[in-house]
C-alpha positions, 0 to 999 in steps of 0.5 A: 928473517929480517928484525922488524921493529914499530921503532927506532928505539930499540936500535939506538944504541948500535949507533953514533952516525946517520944516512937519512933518507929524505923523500918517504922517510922525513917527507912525502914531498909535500910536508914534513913526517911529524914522528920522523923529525922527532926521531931525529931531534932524539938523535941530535939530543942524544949526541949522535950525527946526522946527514941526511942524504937525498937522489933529488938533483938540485943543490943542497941550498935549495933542498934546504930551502924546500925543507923548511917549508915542509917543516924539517929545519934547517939545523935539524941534521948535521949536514945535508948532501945530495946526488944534484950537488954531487953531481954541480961539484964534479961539473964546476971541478972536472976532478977526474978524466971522464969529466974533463973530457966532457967538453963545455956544451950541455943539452939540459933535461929536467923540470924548471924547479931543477934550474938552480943546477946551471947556476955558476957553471961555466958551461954552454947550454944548448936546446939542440941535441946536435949542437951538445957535448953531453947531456946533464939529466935531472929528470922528466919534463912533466908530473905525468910523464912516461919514460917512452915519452922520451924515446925520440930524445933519447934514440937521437942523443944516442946516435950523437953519441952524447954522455949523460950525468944522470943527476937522480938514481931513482927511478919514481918518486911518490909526491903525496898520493901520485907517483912520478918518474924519476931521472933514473928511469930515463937514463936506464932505457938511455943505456939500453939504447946504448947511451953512456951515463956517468950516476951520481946517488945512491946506491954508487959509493961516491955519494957516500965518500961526501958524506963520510968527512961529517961522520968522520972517527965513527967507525962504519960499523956505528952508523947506520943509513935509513932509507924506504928504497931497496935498489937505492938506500939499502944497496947503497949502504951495502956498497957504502960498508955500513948498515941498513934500516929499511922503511916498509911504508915508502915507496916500495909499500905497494911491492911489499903488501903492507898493511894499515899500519905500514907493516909487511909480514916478515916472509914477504919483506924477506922474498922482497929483500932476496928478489932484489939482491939487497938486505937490511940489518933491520926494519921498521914501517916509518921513522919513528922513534 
């Protein structure tokens, strides 16, 4: 069975370093989790470094800026980054082959408060799809949008054979009480339809190697990611060589049949846990400490 925990106390001294989680464990998306500021105030004060690392596809200034409207300030981890960024720096830089054979005419998808995206990029961007190089996804159009709502989108990019950056992994979010899709869910019915997308995020390791240089000397067996998703935050910290602290009451509490207090039995977490393929060292029902 998988260690669950009521806190992070008890798994303190395993580590130096953190991968923090930002929506389900630091926030809901509408404000700050009081015990999980805390928590991570303790780490601080403790010595212990801290990044914390979202799926949102914006820059790092903007989750910044939304942050501290939530409540979680500014100096409060040691870094943050984030699969938009991610993402802009493999745009502005074309560091590899498959990015500098994109070409310069980009078909947008993704809300307005995603617009921070396009700023300093020297790209075309275009509103139709036959007169695109590739497509940059950062997700849906609409709060209560369904990836089917993108079927005729996605069937004609795909019959102009347009790469797609997928700019968020997952595949829903929970803003408060309400679920929404995510980029992740388009660009995998994208690749169903025979699209190819090119991911930036958890779980795919690349996010973790920007991460690494402000962890940097702490061996990876002394830094521990913490996260509420298993396809994402769990997985990745697998692929990433580190451990694993799963959140039961995130947004996989539904699956997993958590009670009142956030906590799922130690026989369903671990039938979850195998369902999926992916395993964490330990567990707790929210960060705290």
């Amino acid at each position: 069975m998988i260690p669950i925990y009521d806190g992070f106390a008890p798994l303190a001294g395993r580590y130096d370093g953190f991968i923090i989680d930002l929506w389900g464990v630091m926030h809901d998306g509408l404000k700050a989790f009081p015990a999980a500021v805390d928590c991570v105030e303790r780490f601080r004060a403790a010595g212990k470094r801290v990044v914390i690392l979202s799926n949102a596809p914006r820059r790092v200034w903007s989750i910044k800026a939304r942050n501290a409207e939530m409540g979680i300030a500014p100096d409060l981890a040691d870094a943050v980054m984030s699969s938009g960024e991610d993402a802009w720096r493999h745009l502005a830089e074309r560091p590899d082959a498959w990015y500098r054979g994109l070409g310069w005419r980009c078909y947008h998808l993704g809300p307005d408060r995603d617009l921070n995206m396009r700023e300093g990029l020297d790209l075309d961007f275009v509103d139709d799809l036959a007169q695109a190089d590739f497509v940059l996804n950062t997700g849906s159009l609409g709060e209560e949008d369904t990836v089917g709502d993108y079927e005729v989108f996605l069937n004609t990019a795909a019959g102009h054979n347009l790469p797609m950056i997928c700019a968020n992994p997952d595949l829903e979010v929970m803003r408060g009480e309400h679920r929404e899709i995510c980029a992740g869910i388009i660009a995998a019915r994208y690749q169903e339809l025979g699209g190819e997308v090119r991911y930036h995020g958890k779980p795919h390791a690349s996010i973790y190697d920007a991460c690494f240089p402000f962890l940097d000397g702490i061996p990876r067996d002394r830094i521990a990611a913490i996260g509420d998703t298993l396809r994402t935050d769990i997985a990745g910290a697998n692929i990433a060589g580190i451990h694993g602290v799963f959140i039961m009451n995130g947004l996989q509490a539904p699956e997993l049949e958590v009670d009142a207090n956030g906590y799922a039995t130690p026989e369903r977490l671990a039938a979850r846990c195998a369902a999926e393929g992916h395993r964490p060292d330990a567990a707790l029902p929210m960060l705290r400490w």
